[in-house]
C-alpha positions as a Markdown table, in Angstrom:
| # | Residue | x | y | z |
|---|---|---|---|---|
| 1 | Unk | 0.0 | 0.0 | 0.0 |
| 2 | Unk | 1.5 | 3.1 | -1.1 |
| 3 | Unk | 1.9 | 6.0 | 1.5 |
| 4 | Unk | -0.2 | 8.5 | -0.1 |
| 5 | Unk | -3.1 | 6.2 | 0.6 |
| 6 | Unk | -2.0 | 5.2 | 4.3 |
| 7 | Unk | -2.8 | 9.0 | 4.6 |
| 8 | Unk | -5.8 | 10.0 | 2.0 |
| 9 | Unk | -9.2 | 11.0 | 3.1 |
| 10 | Unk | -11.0 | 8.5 | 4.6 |
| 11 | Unk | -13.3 | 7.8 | 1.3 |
| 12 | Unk | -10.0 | 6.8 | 0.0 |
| 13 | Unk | -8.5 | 4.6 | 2.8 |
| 14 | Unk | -12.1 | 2.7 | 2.8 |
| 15 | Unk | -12.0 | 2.8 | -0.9 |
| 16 | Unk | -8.7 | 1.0 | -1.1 |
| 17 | Unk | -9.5 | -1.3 | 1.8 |
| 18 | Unk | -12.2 | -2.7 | 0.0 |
| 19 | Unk | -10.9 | -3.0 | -3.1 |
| 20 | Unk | -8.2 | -5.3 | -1.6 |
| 21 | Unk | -10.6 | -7.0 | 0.1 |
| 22 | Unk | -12.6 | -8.1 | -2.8 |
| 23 | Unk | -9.1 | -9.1 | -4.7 |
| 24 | Unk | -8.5 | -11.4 | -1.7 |
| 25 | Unk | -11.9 | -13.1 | -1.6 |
| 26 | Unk | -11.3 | -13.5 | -5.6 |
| 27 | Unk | -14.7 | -12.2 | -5.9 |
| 28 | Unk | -14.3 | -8.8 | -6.5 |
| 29 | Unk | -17.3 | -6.5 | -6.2 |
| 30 | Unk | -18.7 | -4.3 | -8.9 |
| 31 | Unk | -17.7 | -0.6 | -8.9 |
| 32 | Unk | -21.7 | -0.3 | -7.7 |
| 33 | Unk | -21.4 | -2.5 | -4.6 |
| 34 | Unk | -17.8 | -1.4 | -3.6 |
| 35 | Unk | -18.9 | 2.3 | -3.6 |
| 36 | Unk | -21.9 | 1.4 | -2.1 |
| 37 | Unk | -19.9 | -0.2 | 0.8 |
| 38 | Unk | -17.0 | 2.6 | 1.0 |
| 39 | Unk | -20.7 | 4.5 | 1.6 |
| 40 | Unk | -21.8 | 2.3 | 4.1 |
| 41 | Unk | -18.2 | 2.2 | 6.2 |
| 42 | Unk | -18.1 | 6.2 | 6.3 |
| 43 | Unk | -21.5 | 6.8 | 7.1 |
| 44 | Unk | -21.0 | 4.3 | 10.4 |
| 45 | Unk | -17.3 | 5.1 | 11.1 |
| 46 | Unk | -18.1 | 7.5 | 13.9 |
| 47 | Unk | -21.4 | 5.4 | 15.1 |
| 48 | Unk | -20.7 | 4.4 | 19.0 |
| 49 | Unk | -24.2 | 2.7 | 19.2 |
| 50 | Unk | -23.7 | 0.0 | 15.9 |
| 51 | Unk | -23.2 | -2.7 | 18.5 |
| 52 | Unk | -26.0 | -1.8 | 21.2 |
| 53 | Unk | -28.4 | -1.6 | 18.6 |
| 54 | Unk | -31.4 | -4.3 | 18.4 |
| 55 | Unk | -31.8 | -5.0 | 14.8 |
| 56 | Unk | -34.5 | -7.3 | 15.2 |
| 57 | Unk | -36.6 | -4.5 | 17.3 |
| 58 | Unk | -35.0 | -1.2 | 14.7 |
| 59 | Unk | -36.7 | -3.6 | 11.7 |
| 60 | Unk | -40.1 | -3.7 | 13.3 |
| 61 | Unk | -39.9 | 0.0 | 13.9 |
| 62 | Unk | -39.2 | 0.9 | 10.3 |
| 63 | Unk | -41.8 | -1.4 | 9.3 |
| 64 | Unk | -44.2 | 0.7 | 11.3 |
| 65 | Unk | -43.2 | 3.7 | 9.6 |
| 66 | Unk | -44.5 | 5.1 | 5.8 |
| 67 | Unk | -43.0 | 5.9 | 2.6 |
| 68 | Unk | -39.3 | 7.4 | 2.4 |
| 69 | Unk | -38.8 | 7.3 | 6.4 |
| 70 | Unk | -39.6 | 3.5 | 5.9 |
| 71 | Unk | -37.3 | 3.0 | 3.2 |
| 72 | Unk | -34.2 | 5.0 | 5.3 |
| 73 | Unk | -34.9 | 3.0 | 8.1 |
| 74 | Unk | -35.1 | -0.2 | 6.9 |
| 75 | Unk | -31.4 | 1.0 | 4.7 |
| 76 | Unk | -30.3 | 1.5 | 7.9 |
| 77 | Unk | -31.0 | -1.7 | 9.6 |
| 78 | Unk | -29.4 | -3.6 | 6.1 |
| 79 | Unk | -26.4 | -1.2 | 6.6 |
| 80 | Unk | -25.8 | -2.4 | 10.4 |
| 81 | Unk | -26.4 | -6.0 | 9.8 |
| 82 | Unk | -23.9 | -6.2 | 7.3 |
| 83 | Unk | -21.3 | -4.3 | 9.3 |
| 84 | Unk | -21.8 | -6.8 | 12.1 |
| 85 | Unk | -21.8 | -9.9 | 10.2 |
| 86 | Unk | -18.9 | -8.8 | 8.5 |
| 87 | Unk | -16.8 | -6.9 | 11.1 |
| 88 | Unk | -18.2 | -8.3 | 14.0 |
| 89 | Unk | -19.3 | -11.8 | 13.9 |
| 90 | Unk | -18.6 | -12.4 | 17.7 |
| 91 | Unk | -21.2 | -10.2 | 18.7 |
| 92 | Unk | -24.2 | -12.5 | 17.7 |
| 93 | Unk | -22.4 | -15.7 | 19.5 |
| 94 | Unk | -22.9 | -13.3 | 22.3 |
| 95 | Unk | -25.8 | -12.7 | 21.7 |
| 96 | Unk | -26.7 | -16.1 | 21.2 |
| 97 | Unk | -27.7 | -16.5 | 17.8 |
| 98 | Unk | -25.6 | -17.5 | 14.2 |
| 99 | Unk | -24.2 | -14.9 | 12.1 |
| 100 | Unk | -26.8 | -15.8 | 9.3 |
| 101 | Unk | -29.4 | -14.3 | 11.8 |
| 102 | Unk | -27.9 | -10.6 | 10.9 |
| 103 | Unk | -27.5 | -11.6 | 7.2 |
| 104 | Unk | -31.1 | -13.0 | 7.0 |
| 105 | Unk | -32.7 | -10.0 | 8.4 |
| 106 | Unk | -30.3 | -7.4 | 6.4 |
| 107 | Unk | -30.8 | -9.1 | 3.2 |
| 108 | Unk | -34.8 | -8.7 | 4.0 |
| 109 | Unk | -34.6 | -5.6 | 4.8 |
| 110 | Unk | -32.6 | -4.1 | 1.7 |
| 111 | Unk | -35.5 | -7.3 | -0.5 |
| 112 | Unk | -38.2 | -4.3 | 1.4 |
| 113 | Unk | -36.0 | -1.2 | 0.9 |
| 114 | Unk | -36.3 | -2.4 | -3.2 |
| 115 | Unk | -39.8 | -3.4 | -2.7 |
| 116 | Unk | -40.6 | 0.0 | -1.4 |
| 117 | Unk | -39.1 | 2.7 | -3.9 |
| 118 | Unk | -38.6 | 2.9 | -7.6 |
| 119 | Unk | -36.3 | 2.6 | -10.3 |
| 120 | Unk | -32.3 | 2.7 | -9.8 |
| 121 | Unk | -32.9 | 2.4 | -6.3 |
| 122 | Unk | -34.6 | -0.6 | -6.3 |
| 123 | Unk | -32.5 | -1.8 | -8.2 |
| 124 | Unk | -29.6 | -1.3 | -5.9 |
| 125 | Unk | -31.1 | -2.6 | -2.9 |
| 126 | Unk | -32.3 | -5.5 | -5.1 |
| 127 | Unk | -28.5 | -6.3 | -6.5 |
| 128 | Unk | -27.4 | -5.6 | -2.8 |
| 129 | Unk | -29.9 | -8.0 | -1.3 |
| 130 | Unk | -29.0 | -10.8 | -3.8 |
| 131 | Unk | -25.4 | -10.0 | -3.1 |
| 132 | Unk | -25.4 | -9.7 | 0.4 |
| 133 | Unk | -23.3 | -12.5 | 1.6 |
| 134 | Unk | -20.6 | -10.9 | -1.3 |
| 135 | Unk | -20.6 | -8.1 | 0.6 |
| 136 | Unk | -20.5 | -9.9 | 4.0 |
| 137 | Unk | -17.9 | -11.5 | 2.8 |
| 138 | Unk | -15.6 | -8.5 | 1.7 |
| 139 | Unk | -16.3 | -6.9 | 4.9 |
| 140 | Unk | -14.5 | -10.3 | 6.4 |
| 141 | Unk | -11.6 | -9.9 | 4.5 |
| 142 | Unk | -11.4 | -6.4 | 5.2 |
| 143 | Unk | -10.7 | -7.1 | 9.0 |
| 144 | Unk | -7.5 | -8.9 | 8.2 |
| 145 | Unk | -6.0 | -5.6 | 7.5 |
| 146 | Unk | -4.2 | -4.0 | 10.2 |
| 147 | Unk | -2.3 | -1.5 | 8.6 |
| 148 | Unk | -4.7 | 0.8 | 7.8 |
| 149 | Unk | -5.8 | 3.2 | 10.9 |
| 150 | Unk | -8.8 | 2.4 | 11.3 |
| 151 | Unk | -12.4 | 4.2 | 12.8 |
| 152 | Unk | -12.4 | 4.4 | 17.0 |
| 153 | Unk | -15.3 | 1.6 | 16.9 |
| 154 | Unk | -12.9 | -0.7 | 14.9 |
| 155 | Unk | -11.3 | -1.8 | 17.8 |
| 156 | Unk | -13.6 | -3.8 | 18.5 |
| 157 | Unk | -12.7 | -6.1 | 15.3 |
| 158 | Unk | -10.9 | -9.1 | 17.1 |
């Protein structure tokens, strides 16, 4: 990794992280899904409460809610299931459920974010939902990689 990105903006250093990551799973992710993750990654870098967060209880919330509030809170819920399953897979042995538990309700929730809106970003949520286990999986190998800095709630990775 060249110095310049050790110390880029963080859209970069998340940017190059994944990248690497998808080489390393040999199943790199499309130039939609990898931005969509770098996305994803800086929107929660700063988040404090990711990991004290009920998905199960945020999903029912959001499906109580209408129209574009609905659709951002179910996002939301997919965003955080993913980070967990794939930066933090401990947490649901602590909680005392499998991993799939988070990938199961974050696929269904970006399958009702796509359900729920219209055109290109249905069919995001639609491509991210089919490939949510891709993207799980990138988020794995991203945790191998310890010579990045990385956000404050990233020590929590091992």
């Amino acid at each position: 990794m060249s110095l310049s990105i050790a110390h880029g903006a963080p859209a970069e250093l998340w940017q190059a992280l994944v990248h690497e990551a998808g080489e390393r799973t040999h199943t790199p992710l499309d130039e939609t899904r990898e931005s969509y993750l770098v996305f994803v990654l800086l929107r929660y870098q700063c988040d404090n409460t990711l990991l004290a967060r009920t998905q199960a209880t945020e999903f029912l919330n959001a499906q109580s809610q209408a129209g574009t509030v609905r659709a951002d809170a179910l996002r939301d819920v997919g965003d955080r299931c993913l980070l967990i399953a794939g930066l933090y897979p401990g947490l649901a042995a602590r909680r005392r459920v499998e991993v799939d538990y988070f990938i199961d309700l974050g696929r269904g929730a970006y399958f009702e974010v796509a359900d729920a809106s219209r055109n290109a970003y249905a069919s995001l949520f639609e491509q991210l939902a089919r490939s949510y286990r891709d993207l799980v999986r990138t988020l794995r190998a991203l945790r191998g990689v310890a010579y990045v800095p990385l956000p404050a709630w990233a020590g929590l990775l091992h």
